[in-house]
N, C-alpha and C positions, 0 to 999 in steps of 0.2 A: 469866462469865455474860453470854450479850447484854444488847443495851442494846435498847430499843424504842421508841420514837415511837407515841403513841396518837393515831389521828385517828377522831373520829366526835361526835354529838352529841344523839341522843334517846335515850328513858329504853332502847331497845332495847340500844343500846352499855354501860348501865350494869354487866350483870354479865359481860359481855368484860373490860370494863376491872378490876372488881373483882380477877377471879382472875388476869389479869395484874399486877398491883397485889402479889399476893401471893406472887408466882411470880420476878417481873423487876426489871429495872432501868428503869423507865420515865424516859425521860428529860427528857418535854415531852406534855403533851396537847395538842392540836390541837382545835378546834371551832366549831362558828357565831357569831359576833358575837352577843350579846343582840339580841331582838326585840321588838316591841310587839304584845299579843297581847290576844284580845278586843276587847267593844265598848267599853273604858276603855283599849283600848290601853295599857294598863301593861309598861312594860320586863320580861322577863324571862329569865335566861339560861339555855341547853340545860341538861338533866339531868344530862349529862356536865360539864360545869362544877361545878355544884353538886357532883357526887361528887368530881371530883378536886380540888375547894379544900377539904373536908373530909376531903381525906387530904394536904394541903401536898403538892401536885404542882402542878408548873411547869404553869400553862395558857397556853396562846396563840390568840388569834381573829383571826388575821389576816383582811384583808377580803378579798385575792386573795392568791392563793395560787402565781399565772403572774407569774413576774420576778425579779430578784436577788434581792430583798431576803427571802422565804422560804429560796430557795438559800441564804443566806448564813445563816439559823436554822439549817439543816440541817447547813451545815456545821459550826456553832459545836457544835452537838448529838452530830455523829457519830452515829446512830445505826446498830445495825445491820439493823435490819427496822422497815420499817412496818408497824401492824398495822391497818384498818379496816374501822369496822363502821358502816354507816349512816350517814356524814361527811355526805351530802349535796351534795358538789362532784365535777367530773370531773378526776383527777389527771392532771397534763399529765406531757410524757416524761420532762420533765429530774428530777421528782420521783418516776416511775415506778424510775430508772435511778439512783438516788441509793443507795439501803443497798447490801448486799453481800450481803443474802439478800434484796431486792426486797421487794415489798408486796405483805401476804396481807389478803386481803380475809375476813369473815366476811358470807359472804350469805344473807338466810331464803329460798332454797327451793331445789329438787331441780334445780342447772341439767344442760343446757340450759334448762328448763322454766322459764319468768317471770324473764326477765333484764329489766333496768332497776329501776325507783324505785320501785314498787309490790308485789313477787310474795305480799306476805303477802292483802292485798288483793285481788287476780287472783285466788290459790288460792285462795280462799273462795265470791268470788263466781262462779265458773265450775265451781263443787263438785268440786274434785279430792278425789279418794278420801286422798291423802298429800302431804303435805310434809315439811320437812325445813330443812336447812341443810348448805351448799356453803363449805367450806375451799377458798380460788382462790388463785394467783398473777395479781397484776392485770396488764393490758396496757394496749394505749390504746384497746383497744373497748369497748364496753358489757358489764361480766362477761359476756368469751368467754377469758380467758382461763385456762389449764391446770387440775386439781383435784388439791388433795392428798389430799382427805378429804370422805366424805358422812358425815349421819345422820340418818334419816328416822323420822317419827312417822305414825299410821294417824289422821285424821280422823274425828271421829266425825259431822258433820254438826250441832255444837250450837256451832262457835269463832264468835268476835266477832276481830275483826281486833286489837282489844285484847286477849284471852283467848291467840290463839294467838300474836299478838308475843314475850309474857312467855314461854310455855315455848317459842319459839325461842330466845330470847336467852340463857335457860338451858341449851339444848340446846348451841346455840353456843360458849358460854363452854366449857363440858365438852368439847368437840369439840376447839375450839380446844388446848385445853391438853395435850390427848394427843395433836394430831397435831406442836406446835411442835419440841419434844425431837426425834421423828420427823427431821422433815425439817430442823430445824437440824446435826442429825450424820448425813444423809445417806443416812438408809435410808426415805424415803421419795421416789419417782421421778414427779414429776408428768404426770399425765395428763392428752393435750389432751382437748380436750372435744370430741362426735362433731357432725358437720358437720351433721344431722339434727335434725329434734324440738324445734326450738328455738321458744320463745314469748316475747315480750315485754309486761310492763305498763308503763305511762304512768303519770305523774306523776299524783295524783287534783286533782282541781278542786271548789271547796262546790257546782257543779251539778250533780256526780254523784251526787248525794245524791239526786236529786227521779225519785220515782215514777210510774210510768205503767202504767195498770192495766190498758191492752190487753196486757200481756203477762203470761206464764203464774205463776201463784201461788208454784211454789217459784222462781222467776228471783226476784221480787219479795223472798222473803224471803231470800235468799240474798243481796241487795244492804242490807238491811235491816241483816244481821250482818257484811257486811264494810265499811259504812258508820262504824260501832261503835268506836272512838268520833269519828271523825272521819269525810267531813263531817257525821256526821246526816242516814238518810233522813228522806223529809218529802214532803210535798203541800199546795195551796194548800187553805182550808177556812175558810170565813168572812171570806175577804180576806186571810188572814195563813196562813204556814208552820205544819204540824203537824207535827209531828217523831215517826219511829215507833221509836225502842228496841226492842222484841220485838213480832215477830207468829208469828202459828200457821199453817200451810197444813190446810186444812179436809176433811172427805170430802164437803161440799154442794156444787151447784149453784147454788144459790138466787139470785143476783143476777147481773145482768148487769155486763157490765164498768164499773170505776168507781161503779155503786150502791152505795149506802149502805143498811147495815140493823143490826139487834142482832138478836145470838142468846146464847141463855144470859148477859143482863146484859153482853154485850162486844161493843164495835163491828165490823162487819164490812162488807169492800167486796169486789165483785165484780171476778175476775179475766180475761181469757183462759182459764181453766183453773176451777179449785178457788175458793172462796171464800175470805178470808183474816181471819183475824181476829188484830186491835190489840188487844196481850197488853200492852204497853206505852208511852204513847204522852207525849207534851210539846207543851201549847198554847205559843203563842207568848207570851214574858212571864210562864210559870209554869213551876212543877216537871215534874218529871217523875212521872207519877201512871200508875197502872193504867187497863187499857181501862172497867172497872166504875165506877171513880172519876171517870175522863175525862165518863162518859154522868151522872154526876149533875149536873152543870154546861153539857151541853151537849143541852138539850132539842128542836131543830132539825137533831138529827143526818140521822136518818133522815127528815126533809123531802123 
């Protein structure tokens, strides 16, 4: 049986890791240092951790990952493939060139299409019709390199970047598992990937979150669902951040861009386009509440 080396760290990697878990010899989990997160800044460690110390697997968080002293985990390791899924680092050569069946990456989408740190996010908000998940042999570029295996799902137009994370991750895991067998005994032949068509996302920033309503109503709500759950779309209103969870693209006119009004009991602002309405929304320092529930506490909306 291979032995495998697990590197990755959000709750996306968790059922990768699972059915490898079940399948292999894992030798060592790999994953982010603990973090301080929220406004308590409370320590808390990736998902992946939490999964593999509740299956007594070796975890390691090294801080870097470039220099002997990993080399020298690896080697005590032996393993014979790395397997990663949303690690979060960029694997240098020496650890590219280390197993003896190289490092397979598990990536959420249809590459060429949205290579880098974001593609679950980019396909949303840029409304691709499909995604999917790309079985790669890594190299030292930004997933460019080879594919062993796709699997694509049709979009329906209603994911949250959280929504459709979880059934990649599952899509993945599945994927994963039937192509490894595959191409660990040699009858699958990896294909480079076509020099064409290639698109890249960017790492997201909490200011990617903030709304601007000169532009057209489904762009807007399109960034709204792949905001979902991180950073939180939002706009300034009353001096402080509103946070919008779900909105609806409208068949009205009625407001000009950035106006404020209600219709049917739910808040609504004017777009570039369509009119939108806050199906969902979060004042600053409270719940998350309904657009209806929103407007009983906020009497100066439509001011």
């Amino acid at each position: 049986m291979e032995k495998i080396l697990f590197m990755g760290s959000p709750e996306y990697a968790v059922p990768i890791l699972k059915e490898l878990n079940d399948r292999y010899e894992i030798a060592a989990v790999v994953t982010q240092p603990d973090q301080p997160v929220g406004r308590g800044k409370l320590i808390q460690a990736p998902a992946v951790k939490k999964y593999a110390e509740s299956r007594g697997l070796k975890v390691m968080q090294p801080a870097k990952i470039r220099g002997e002293d990993f080399i020298r985990d690896l080697s005590e390791l032996a393993p014979d493939a790395i397997i990663v899924a949303a690690y979060g680092k960029i694997l240098p050569k020496t650890v590219l060139e280390f197993p003896r069946l190289g490092c397979i990456n598990v990536h959420a989408s249809l590459l060429p299409r949205w290579r880098g740190a974001s593609p679950i996010y980019s396909a949303i908000l840029n409304g691709d019709e499909k995604s999917g998940v790309t079985i790669m042999l890594m190299d030292e570029g930004i997933d460019t390199g080879s594919t062993l295996s796709k699997a694509e799902i049709q979009l329906t137009g209603q994911e949250t970047t959280g929504s459709l994370t979880a059934d990649l991750a599952n899509l993945g895991a599945d994927l994963l598992i039937r192509t490894l067998p595959e191409y660990f005994h040699g009858r699958i032949k990896p294909e480079r990937q076509p020099g064409s068509g290639a698109t890249y996302s960017q790492l997201i920033k909490k200011e990617d979150g903030l709304l601007d309503f000169s532009q057209e109503a489904h762009s807007l709500e399109r960034q709204i669902r792949a905001c979902d759950p991180w950073p939180v779309a939002f706009f300034q209103w009353n001096g402080a951040p509103l946070r919008v969870w779900k909105a609806q693209v409208m068949d009205s006119r009625v407001f000009e861009p950035g106006q404020r009004g209600v219709v049917e009991k739910f808040p609504v602002i004017g777009t570039a386009s369509y009119d939108l309405k806050l199906v969902q929304v979060q004042p600053a320092g409270k719940r998350v509440m309904s657009g209806t529930e929103f407007l009983n506490g906020a009497r100066n909306w439509d001011n």
